[in-house]
Backbone as CSV, one residue per row, in Angstrom:
resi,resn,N_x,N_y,N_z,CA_x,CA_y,CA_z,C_x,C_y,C_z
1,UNK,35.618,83.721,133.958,34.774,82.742,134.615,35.542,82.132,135.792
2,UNK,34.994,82.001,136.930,35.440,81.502,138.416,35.829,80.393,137.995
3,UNK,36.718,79.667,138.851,37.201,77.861,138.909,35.647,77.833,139.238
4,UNK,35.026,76.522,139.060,34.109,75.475,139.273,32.732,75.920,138.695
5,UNK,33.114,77.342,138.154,31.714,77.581,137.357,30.952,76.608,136.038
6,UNK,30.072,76.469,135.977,29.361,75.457,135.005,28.609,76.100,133.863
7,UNK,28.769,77.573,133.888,27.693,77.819,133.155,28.234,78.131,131.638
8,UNK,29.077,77.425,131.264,29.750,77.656,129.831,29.513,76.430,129.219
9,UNK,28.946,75.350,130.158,28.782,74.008,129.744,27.381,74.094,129.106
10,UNK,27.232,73.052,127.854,25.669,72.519,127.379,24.761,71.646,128.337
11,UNK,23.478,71.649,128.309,22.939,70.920,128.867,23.029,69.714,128.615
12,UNK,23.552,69.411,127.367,23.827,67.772,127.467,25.415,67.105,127.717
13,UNK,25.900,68.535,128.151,27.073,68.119,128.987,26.798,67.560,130.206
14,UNK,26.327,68.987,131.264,25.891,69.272,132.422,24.903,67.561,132.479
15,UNK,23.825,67.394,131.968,23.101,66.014,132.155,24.335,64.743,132.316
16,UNK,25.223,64.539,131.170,26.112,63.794,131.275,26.786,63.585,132.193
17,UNK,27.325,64.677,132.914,28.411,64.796,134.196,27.309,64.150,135.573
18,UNK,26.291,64.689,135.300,25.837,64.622,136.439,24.986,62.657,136.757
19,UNK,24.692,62.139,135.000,24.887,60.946,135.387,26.260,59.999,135.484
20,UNK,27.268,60.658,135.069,28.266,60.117,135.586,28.792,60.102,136.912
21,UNK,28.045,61.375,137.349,28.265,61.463,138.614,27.830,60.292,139.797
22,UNK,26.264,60.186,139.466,25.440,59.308,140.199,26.280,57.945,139.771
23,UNK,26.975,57.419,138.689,27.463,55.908,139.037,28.559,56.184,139.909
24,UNK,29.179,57.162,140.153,30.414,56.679,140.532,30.102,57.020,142.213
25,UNK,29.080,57.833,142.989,28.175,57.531,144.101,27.860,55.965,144.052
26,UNK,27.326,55.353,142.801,26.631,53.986,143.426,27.374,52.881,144.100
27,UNK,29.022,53.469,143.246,30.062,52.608,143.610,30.832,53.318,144.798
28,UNK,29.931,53.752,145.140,30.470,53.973,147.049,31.788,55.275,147.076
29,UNK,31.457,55.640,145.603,32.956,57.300,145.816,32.346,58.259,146.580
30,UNK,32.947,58.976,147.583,32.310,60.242,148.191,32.137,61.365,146.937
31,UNK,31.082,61.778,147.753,30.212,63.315,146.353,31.312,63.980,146.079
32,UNK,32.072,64.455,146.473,32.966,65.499,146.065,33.639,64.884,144.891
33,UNK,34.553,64.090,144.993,35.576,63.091,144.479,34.539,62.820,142.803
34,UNK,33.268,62.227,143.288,32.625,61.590,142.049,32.144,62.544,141.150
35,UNK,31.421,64.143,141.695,31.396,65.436,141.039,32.821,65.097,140.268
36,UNK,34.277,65.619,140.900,35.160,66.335,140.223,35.690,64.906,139.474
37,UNK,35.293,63.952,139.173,35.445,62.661,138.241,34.886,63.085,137.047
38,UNK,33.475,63.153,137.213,32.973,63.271,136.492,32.503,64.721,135.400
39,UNK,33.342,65.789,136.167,33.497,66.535,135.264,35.020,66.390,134.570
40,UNK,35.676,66.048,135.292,36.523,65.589,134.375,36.619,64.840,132.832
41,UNK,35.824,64.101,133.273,35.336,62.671,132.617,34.596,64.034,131.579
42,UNK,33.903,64.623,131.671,33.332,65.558,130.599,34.205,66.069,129.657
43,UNK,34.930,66.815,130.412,36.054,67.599,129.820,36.949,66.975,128.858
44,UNK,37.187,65.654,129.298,38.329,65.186,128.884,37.193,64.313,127.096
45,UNK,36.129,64.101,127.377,35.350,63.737,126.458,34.961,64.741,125.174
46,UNK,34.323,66.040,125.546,34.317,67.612,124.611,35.490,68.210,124.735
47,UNK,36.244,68.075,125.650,37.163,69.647,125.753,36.697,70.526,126.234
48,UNK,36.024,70.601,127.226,35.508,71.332,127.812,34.144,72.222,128.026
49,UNK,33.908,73.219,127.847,32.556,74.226,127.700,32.357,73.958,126.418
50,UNK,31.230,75.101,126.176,30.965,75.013,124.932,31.289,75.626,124.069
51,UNK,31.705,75.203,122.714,32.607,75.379,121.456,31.718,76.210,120.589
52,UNK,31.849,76.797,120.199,31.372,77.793,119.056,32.018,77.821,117.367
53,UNK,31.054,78.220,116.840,31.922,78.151,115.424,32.531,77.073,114.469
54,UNK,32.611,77.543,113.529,32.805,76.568,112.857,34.339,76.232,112.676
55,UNK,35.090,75.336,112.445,36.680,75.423,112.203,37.256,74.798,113.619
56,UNK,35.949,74.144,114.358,36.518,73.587,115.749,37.150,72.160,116.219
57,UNK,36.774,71.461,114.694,37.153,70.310,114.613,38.491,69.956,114.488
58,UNK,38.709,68.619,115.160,40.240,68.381,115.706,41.091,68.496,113.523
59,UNK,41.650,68.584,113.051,42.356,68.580,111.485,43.016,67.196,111.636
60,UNK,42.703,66.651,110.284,43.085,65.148,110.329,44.477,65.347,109.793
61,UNK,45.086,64.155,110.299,46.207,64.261,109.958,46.417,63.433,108.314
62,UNK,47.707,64.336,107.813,47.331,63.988,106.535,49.311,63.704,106.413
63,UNK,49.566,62.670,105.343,50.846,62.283,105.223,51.552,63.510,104.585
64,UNK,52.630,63.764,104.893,53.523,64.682,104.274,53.786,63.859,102.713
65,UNK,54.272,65.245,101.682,54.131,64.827,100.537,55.518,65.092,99.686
């Protein structure tokens, strides 16, 4: 998959980014800057695209015994 491709993302990623996008436009960031915020801001929220399978969940940490 190319840098800046989107299409591995969910639609309720893709929706998310893109209203994150629009606040950070309202607060006067240029488009580029507030796009690559706000996919960030995605990424850093899921981890990225979309996850498959089961066994994807972060493992809790458990005390040594």
């Amino acid at each position: 998959m190319p840098r800046g491709d989107k299409s591995a993302y969910t639609d309720k990623q893709k929706r998310q980014a893109e209203h994150i996008e629009e606040s950070y436009k309202a607060q006067g960031v240029p488009e580029e800057t507030a796009a690559a915020r706000a996919w960030a801001t995605v990424n850093k929220q899921d981890g990225g695209g979309k996850k498959s399978g089961s066994g994807r969940k972060k493992p809790t940490k458990r005390s040594p015994n």
